[in-house]
N, CA, C and O of each residue as an XYZ file, in Angstrom:
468
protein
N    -123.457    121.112     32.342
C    -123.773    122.506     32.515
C    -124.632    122.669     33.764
O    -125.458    121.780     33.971
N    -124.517    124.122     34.995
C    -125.126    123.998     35.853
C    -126.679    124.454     35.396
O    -127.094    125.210     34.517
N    -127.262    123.724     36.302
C    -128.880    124.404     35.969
C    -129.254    124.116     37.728
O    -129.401    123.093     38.396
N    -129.312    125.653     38.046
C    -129.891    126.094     39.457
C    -131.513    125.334     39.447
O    -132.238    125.241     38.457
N    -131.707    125.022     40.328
C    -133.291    124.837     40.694
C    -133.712    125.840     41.877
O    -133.120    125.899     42.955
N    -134.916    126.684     41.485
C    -135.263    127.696     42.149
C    -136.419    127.391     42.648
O    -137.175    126.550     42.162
N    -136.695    128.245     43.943
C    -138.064    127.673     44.356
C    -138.711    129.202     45.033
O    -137.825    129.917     45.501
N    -139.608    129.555     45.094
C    -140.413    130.615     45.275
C    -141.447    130.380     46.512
O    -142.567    129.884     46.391
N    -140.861    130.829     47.714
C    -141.793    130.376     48.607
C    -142.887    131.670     48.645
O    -142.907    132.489     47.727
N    -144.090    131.789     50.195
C    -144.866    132.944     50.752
C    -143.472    133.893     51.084
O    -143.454    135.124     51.071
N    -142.596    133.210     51.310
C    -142.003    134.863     52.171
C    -140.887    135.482     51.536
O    -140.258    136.439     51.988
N    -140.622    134.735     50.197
C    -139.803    135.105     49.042
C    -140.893    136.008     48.310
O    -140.491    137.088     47.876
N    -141.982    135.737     48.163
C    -143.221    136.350     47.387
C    -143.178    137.808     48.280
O    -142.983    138.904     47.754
N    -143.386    137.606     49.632
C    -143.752    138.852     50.076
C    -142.952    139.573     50.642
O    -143.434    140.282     51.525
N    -142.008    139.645     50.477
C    -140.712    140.462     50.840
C    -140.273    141.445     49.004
O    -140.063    142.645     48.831
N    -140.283    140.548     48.196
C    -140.506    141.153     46.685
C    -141.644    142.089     46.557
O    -141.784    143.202     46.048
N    -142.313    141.366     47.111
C    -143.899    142.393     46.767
C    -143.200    143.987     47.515
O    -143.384    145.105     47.034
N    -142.516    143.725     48.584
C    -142.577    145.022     49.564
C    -141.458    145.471     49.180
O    -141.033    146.330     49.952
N    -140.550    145.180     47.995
C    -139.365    146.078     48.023
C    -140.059    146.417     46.801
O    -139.573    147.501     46.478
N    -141.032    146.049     45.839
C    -141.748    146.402     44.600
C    -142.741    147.876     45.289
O    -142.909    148.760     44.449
N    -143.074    148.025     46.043
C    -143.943    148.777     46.766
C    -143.425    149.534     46.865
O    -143.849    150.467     46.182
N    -142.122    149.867     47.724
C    -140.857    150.911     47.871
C    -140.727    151.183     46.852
O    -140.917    152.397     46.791
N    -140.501    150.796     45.904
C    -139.851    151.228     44.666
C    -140.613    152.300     44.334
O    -140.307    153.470     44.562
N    -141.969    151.779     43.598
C    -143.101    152.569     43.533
C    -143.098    153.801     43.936
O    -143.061    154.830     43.261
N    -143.148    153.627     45.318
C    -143.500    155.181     46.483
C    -142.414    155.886     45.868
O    -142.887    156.874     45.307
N    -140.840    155.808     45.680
C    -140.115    155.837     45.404
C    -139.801    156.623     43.866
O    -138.929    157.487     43.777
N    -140.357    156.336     43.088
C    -140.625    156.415     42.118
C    -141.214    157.747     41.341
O    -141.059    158.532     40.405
N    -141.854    157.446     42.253
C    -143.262    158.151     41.848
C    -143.413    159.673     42.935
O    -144.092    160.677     42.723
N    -142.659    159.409     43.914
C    -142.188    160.655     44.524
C    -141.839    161.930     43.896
O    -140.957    161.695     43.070
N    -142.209    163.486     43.922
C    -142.061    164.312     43.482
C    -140.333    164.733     44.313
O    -139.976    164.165     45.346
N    -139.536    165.724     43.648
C    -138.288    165.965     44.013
C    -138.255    167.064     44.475
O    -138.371    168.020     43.707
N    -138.039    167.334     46.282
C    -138.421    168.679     46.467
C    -136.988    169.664     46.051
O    -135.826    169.293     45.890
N    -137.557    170.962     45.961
C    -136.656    172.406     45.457
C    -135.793    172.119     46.278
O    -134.778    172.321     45.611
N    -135.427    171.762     47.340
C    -134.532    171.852     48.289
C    -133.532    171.014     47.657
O    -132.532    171.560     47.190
N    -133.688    169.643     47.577
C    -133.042    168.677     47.218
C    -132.279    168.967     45.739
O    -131.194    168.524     45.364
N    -133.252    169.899     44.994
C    -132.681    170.019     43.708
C    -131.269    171.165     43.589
O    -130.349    171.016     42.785
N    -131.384    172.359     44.643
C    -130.282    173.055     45.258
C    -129.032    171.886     45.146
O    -128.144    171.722     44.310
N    -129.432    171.095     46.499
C    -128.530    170.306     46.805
C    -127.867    169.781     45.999
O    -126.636    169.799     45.976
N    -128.746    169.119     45.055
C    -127.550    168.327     43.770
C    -126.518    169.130     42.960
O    -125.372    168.817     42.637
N    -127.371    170.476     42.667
C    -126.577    171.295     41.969
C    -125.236    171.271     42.551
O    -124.228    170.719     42.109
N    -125.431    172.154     43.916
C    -124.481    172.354     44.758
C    -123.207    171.094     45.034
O    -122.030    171.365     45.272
N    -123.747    169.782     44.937
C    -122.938    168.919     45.209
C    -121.770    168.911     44.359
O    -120.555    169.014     44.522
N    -122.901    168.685     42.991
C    -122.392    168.675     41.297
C    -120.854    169.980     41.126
O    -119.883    169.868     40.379
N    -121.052    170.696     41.752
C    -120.720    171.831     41.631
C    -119.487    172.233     42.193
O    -118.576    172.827     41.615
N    -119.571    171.610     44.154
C    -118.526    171.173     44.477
C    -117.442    170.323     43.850
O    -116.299    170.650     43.531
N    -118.100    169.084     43.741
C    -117.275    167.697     43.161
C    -116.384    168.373     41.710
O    -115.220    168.106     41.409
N    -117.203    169.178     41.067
C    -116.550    169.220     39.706
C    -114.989    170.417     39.969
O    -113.899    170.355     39.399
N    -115.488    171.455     41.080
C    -114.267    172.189     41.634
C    -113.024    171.666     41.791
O    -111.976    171.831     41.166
N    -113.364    170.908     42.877
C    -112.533    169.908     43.196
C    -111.601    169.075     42.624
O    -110.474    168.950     43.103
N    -112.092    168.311     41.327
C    -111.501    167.613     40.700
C    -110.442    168.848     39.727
O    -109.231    168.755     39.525
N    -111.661    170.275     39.122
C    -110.969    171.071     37.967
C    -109.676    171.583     39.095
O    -108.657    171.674     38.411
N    -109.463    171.831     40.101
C    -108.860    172.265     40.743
C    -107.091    171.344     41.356
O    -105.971    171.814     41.555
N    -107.596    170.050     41.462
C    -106.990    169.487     41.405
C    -106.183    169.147     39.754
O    -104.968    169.329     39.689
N    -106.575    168.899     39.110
C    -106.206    168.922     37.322
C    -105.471    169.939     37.166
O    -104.286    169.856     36.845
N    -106.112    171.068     37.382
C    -104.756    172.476     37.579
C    -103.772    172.235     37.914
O    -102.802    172.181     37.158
N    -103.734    172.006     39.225
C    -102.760    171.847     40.072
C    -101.622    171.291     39.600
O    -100.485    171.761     39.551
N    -102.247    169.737     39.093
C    -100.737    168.919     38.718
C    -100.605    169.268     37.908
O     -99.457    168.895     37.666
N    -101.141    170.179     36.547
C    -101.226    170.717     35.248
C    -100.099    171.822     35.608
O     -99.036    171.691     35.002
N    -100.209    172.938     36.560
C     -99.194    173.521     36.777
C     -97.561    173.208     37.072
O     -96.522    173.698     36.631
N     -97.842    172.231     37.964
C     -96.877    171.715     38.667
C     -95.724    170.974     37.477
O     -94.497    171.016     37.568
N     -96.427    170.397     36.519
C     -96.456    169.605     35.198
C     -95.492    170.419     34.929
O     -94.323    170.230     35.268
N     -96.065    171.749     34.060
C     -95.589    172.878     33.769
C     -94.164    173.055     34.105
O     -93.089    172.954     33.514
N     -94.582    173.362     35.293
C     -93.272    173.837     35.731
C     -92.101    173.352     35.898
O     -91.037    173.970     35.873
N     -92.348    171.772     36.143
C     -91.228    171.134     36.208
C     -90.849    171.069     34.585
O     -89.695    170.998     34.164
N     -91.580    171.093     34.080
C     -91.071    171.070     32.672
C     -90.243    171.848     32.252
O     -89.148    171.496     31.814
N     -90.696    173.170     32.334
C     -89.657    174.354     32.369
C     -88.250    174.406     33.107
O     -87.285    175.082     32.752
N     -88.312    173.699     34.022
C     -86.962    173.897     35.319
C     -86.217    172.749     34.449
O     -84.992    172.724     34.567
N     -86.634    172.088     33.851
C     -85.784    170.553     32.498
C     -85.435    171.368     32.150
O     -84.365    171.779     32.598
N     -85.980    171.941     31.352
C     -85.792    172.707     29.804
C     -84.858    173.365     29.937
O     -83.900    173.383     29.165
N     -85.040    174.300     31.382
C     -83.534    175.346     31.387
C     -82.670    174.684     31.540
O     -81.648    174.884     30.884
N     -82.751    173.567     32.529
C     -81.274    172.646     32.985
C     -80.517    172.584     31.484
O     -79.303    172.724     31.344
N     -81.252    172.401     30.640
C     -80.503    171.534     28.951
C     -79.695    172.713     28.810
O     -78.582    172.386     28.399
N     -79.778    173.658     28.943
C     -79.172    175.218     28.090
C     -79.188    174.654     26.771
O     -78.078    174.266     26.406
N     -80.141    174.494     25.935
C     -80.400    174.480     24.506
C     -80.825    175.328     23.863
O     -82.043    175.258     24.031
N     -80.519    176.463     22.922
C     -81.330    177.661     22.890
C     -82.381    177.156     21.784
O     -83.321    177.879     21.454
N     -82.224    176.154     21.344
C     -83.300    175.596     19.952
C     -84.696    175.232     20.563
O     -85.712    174.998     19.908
N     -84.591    175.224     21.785
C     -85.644    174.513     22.719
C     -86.242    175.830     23.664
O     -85.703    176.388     24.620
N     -87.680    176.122     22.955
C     -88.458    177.570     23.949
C     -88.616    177.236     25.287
O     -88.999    176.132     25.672
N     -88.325    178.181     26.006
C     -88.821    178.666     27.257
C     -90.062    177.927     27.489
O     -90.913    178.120     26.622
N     -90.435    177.009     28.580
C     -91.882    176.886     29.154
C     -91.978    177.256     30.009
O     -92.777    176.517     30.583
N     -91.599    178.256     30.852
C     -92.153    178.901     32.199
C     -92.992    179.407     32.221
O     -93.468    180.020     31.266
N     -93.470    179.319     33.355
C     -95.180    179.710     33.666
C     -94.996    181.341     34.360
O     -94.221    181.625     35.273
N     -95.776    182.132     33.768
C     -95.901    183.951     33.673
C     -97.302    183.447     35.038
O     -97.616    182.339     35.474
N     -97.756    184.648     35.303
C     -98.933    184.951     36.211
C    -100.064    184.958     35.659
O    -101.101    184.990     36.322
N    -100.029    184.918     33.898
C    -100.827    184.832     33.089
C    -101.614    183.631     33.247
O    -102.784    183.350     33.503
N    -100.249    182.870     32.934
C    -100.853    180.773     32.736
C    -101.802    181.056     34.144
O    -102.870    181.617     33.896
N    -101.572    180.772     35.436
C    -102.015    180.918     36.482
C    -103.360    181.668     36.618
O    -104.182    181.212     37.412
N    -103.598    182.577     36.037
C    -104.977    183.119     35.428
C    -105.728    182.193     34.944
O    -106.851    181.865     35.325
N    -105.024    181.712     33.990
C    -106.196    181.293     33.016
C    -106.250    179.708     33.407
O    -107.410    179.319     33.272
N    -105.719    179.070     33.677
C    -105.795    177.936     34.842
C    -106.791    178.004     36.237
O    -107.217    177.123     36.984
N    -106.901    179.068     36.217
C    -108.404    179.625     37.681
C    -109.483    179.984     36.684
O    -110.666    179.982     37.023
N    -109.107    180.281     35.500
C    -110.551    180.738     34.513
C    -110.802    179.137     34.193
O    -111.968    178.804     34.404
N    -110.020    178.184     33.770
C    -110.533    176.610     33.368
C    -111.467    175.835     35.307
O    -112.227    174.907     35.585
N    -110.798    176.877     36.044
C    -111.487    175.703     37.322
C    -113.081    176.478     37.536
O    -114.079    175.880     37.937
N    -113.017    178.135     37.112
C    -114.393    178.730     37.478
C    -115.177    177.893     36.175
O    -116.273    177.411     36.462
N    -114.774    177.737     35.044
C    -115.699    177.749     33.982
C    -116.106    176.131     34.118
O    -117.240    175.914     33.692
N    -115.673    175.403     34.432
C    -116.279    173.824     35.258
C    -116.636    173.829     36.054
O    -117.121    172.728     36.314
N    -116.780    174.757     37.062
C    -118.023    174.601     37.813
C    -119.156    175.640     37.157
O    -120.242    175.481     37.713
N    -119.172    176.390     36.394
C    -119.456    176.756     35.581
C    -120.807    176.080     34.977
O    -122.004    176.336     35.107
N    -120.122    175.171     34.310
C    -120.116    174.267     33.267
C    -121.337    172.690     34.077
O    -122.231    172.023     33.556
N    -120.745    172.677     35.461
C    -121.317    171.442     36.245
C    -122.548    172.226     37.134
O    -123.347    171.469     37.686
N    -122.686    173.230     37.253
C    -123.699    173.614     37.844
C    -124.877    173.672     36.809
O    -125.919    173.222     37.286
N    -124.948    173.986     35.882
C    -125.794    173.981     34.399
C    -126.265    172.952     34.161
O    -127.441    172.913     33.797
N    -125.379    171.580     34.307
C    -125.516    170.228     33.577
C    -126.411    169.667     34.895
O    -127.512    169.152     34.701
N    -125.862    169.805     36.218
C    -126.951    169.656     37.225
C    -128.635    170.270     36.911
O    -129.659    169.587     36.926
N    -128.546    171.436     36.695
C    -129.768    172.073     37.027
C    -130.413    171.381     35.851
O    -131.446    170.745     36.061
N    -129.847    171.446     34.490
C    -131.168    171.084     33.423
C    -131.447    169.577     33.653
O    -132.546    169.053     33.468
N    -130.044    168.775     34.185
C    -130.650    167.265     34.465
C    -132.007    167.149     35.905
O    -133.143    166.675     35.946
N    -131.275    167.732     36.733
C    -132.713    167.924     37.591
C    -134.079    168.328     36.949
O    -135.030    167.547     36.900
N    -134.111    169.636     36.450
C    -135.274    169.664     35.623
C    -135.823    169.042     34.704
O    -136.989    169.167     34.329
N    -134.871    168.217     34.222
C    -135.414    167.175     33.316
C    -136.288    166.198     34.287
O    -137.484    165.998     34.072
N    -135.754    165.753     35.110
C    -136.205    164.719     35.790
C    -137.229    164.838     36.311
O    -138.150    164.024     36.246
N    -137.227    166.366     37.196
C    -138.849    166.871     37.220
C    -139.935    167.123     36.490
O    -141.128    166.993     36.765
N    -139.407    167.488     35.551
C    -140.696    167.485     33.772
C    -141.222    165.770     33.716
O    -142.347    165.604     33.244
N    -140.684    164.884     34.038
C    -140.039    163.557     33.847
C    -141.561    163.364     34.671
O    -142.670    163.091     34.211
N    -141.228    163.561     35.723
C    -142.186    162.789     37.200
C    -143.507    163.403     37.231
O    -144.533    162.840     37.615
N    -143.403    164.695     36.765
C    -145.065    165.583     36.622
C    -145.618    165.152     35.276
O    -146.710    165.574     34.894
């Protein structure tokens, strides 16, 4: 079985000490308002993005599904075509996640600030 032998020199010691120090400062740093915008905002973007994309192929999904369905001429088999409706409410699922990710940002930030004070 391997067994490493380790050795701990001065400049292994003090290079640890100074990323332990960073940390600290780091740490212990208050989170300015600005920065806390920012995350939201990031959070907020990113989650668009993705709900937006999910739509997308969700529609697309859709639809090709429907353009099958008619090909069959089966009348036992409903209609899935997409109305202007679906398309609505597919932009109501992408507002309500960012929605949804701007909220989960802000109270996690504030948590974190209750956290550090």
């Amino acid at each position: 079985m391997f067994s490493p032998v380790l050795t701990i020199n001065n400049r292994i010691l003090k290079n640890i000490g100074t990323i332990e120090a960073a940390r600290a400062i780091i740490d212990e740093a208050p989170l300015i308002p600005a920065y806390e915008r920012q995350f939201q905002q990031e959070a907020c973007a990113l989650t668009l993005r993705g709900a937006a994309a999910g739509c997308a192929i969700s529609a697309l999904g859709f639809w090709a599904m429907g353009q099958y369905m008619r090909s069959l001429d089966n009348s036992s088999i409903p209609s899935l075509g997409m109305r202007q409706e679906h398309f609505i409410l597919l932009l109501g699922v992408v507002v309500s996640c960012a929605i949804v990710a701007w909220a989960t940002a802000r109270i996690s930030v504030m948590k974190q600030l209750k956290q550090m004070l």
